[in-house]
N, C-alpha and C positions, 0 to 999 in steps of 0.2 A: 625953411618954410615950405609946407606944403605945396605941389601945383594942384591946380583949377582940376586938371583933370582925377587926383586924388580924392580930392574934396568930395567932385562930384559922385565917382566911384563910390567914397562909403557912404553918402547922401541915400543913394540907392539901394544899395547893402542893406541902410538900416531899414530903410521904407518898404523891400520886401521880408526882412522878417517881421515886421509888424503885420505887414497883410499876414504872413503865413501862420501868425500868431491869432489874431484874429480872425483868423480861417477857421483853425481849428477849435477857438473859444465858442465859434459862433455851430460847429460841428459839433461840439460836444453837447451845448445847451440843446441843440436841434434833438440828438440823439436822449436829453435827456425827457427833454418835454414830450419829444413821440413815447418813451417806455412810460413814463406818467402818465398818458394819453390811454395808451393801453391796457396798462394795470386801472386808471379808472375804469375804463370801458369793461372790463374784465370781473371789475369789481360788481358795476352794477348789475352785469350780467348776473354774475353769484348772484345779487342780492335778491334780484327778481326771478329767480328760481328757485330761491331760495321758501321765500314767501309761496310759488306755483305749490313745493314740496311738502311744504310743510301743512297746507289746505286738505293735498292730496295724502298726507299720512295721518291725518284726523281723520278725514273722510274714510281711509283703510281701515283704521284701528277702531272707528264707530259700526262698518261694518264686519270687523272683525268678532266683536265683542256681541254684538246682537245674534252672533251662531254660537255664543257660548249661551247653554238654559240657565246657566245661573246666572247669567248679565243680558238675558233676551229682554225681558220684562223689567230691568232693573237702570231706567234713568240717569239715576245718582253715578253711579259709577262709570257710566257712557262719558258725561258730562265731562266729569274729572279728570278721565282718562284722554279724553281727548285734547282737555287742555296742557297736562299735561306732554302730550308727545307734541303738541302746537307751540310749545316757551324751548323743549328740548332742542327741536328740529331749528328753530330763530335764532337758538342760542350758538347751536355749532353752525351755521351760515353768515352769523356776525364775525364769528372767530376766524372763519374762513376770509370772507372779505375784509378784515384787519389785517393778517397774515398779507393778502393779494397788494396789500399798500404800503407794505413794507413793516410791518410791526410785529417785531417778533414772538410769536406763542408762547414762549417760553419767558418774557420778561411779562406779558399778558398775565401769568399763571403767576409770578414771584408777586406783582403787583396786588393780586386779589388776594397771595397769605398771607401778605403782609398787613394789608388795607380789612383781612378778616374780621377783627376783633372791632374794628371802627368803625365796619359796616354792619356786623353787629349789635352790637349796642345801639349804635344809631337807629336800624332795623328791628330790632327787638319785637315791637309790637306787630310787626308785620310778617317778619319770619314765624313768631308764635303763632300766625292767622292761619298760615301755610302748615304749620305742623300740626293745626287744633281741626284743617279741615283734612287732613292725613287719617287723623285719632279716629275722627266723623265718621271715614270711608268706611275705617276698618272695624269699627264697632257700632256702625248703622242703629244708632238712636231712632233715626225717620230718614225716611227716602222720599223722594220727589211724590208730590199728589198728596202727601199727608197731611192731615189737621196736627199740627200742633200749635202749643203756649210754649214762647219764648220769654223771659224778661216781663212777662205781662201782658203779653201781645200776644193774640190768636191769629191764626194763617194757616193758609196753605201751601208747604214748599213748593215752590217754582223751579230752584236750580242750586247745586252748591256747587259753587268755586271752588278758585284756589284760597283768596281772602274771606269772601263774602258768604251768608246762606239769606237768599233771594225768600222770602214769603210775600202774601197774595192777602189779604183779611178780606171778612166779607162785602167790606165797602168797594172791593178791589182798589185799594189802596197797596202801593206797594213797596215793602218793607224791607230794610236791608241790615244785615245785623253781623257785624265782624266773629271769625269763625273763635276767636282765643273768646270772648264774652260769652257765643252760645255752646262753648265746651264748657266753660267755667262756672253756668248757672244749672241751673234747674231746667229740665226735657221737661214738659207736658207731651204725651202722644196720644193724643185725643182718639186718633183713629188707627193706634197700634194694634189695638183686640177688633175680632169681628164683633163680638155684641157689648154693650154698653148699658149701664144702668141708669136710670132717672131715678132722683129720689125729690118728690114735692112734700111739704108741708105745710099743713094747712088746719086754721085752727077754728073749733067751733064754740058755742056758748057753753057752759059747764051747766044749762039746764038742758042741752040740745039729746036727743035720740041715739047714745052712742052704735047701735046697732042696726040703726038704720043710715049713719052714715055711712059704717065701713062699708054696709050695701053697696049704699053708692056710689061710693069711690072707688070699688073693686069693682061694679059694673061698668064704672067710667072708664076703667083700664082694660077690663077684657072685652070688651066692644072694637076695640080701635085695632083695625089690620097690622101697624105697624107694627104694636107692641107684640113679644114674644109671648106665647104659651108655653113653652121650656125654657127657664126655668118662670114659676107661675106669680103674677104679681102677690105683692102684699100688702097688708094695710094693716095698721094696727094706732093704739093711744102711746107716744113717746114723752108726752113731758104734759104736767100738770100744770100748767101759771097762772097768776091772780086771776087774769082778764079770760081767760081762755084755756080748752082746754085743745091740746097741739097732735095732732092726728099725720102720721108720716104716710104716704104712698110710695110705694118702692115698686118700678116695672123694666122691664128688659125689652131693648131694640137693638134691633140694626146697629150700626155705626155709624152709618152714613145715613140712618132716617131717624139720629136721635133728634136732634131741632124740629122738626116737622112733628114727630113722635110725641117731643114734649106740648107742643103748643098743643095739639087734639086732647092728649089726655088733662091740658089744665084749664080746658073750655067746656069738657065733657065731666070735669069735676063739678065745676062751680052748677052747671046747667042742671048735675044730679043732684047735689043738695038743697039747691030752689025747689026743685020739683017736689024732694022729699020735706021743704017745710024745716030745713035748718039753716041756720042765722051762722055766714062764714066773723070768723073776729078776728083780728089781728093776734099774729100767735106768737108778736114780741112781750117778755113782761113787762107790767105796769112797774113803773115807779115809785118806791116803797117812800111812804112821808115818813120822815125824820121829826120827831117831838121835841119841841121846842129844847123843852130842860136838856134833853141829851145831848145838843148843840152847845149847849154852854159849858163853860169849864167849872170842873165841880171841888167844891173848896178842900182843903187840906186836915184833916181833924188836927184841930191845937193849935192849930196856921194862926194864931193871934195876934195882929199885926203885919204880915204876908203879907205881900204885895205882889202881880204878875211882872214881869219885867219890861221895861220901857220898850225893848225891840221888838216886833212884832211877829217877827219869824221864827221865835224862839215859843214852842208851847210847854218850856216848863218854868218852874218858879224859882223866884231866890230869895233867901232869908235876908231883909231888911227889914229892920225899925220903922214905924212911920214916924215921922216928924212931928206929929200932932202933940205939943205939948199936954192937952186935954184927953189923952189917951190914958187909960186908970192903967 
């Protein structure tokens, strides 16, 4: 049997290895919670410098780009370009501050080839937005300030993204149209050419003064500041119809003063052929009356006994007997 003073001995023994155990347990968590502590702190730093850099490499490359002549005057591509180097610059500062937290670059990169094809797909309409406003840049349909028709919609480009092309309509309403639908439809560039044509028509009585209308609707065009004198309006008789007979005006303006352009020259129409004593008519045609008989279905020679068929939708005929015992 043990003595007392044994006992006590390894009483102790065990009770400072546990402290010493516990020392160290409580030393290491210390040591890990400060490297934690610091790689956070370390991190945010990135992060928030990151954000400082990436402001200021926009801000570089917007002025960098405004001393090129071919991108001085040119918006669109400011725009672009600076969003671009602003997801670039965010993207390698995230990678960074992931890396600072222990996660390594390298399983980062196997994770996203792998996840490619499922981030794709899933992405699909959106990476198309980013590759349709790529197509945009580089084959400049319209740049910032222009009138175009999109999908049906008139506006003014405001700004093209990376997803979006930003329009302006005259309501200043403001219209936002994903970049894969406005590659995939139909451009209007309203304000691609400097000069633009107006074409009105306008129709008058078929006993009215043909000669003295075109007067005055060639006087109503060359009167008016806006409209061009090269190349020189025209006017002539383009269609003949029941009610009317359809007189085109054709004049060239500005681009940017055709609206203004049109409304003067089809105030200074009308105001001309009042003066001149001619009666404007609607230059839709009349609706042609259909004669009774011709609406009917007309009989069969020898059809003796014919009948239409019960279905209604069916407008031909089919050989049946009538029933009518009383039939010779």
């Amino acid at each position: 049997m043990a003595s007392p003073d044994t006992l006590l001995n390894t009483l102790v023994s065990s009770g400072d290895q546990a402290i010493t155990l516990d020392g160290a347990m409580i030393s290491r968590l210390t040591e890990v919670a400060g490297d934690l502590a610091v790689n956070l702190a370390i991190a945010l730093v990135i992060l928030v410098v990151t954000v400082f850099v990436s402001r200021w490499a926009a801000s570089a490359t917007r002025r960098g780009l405004s001393r090129i002549r071919g991108f001085r005057h040119d918006p669109t591509v400011l725009s672009f370009a600076v969003q671009v180097v602003r997801v670039v610059v965010l993207l390698i500062g995230f990678i960074a501050v992931l890396q600072r937290l222990g996660v390594q670059t390298t399983s980062i990169i196997a994770v996203l080839g792998a996840a490619s094809l499922a981030v794709g797909l899933a992405l699909q309409g959106t990476l198309s937005n980013v590759a349709a406003g790529v197509m945009l840049l580089i084959l400049r349909p319209y740049r910032v300030g222009d009138l175009v028709s999109i999908g049906g919609n008139v506006g003014k480009v405001q700004r093209l993204d990376l997803f979006f092309t930003q329009l302006s309509d005259a309501n200043n309403v403001k219209i936002v149209a994903p970049n894969g639908k406005v590659f995939g439809d139909f451009i209007l560039n309203l304000s691609g050419q400097k000069t633009r044509r107006m074409e009105l028509k306008i129709g008058v009585g078929h006993r009215s003064d043909l000669h003295a209308a075109k007067t005055a609707l060639m006087e109503a065009a060359t009167m008016q500041d806006l409209v061009l004198a090269d190349p020189s309006p025209w006017v002539g008789v383009t269609n003949l119809l029941p009610g009317s007979v359809e007189m085109t005006l054709a004049a060239w303006t500005k681009s940017e003063d055709y609206w203004q352009a049109r409304a003067d020259v089809m105030q200074a129409a009308k105001e001309g052929l009042e003066r001149a004593g001619i009666e404007m008519v609607a230059s839709a045609p009349l609706p042609v009356p259909v004669p009774v008989d011709a609406a009917r279905p007309q009989s069969i020679s020898g059809g003796k006994g014919l009948r239409r068929r019960s279905n209604p939708r069916s407008a031909s005929f089919e050989t049946r007997r009538d029933d009518d015992p009383n039939e010779a």
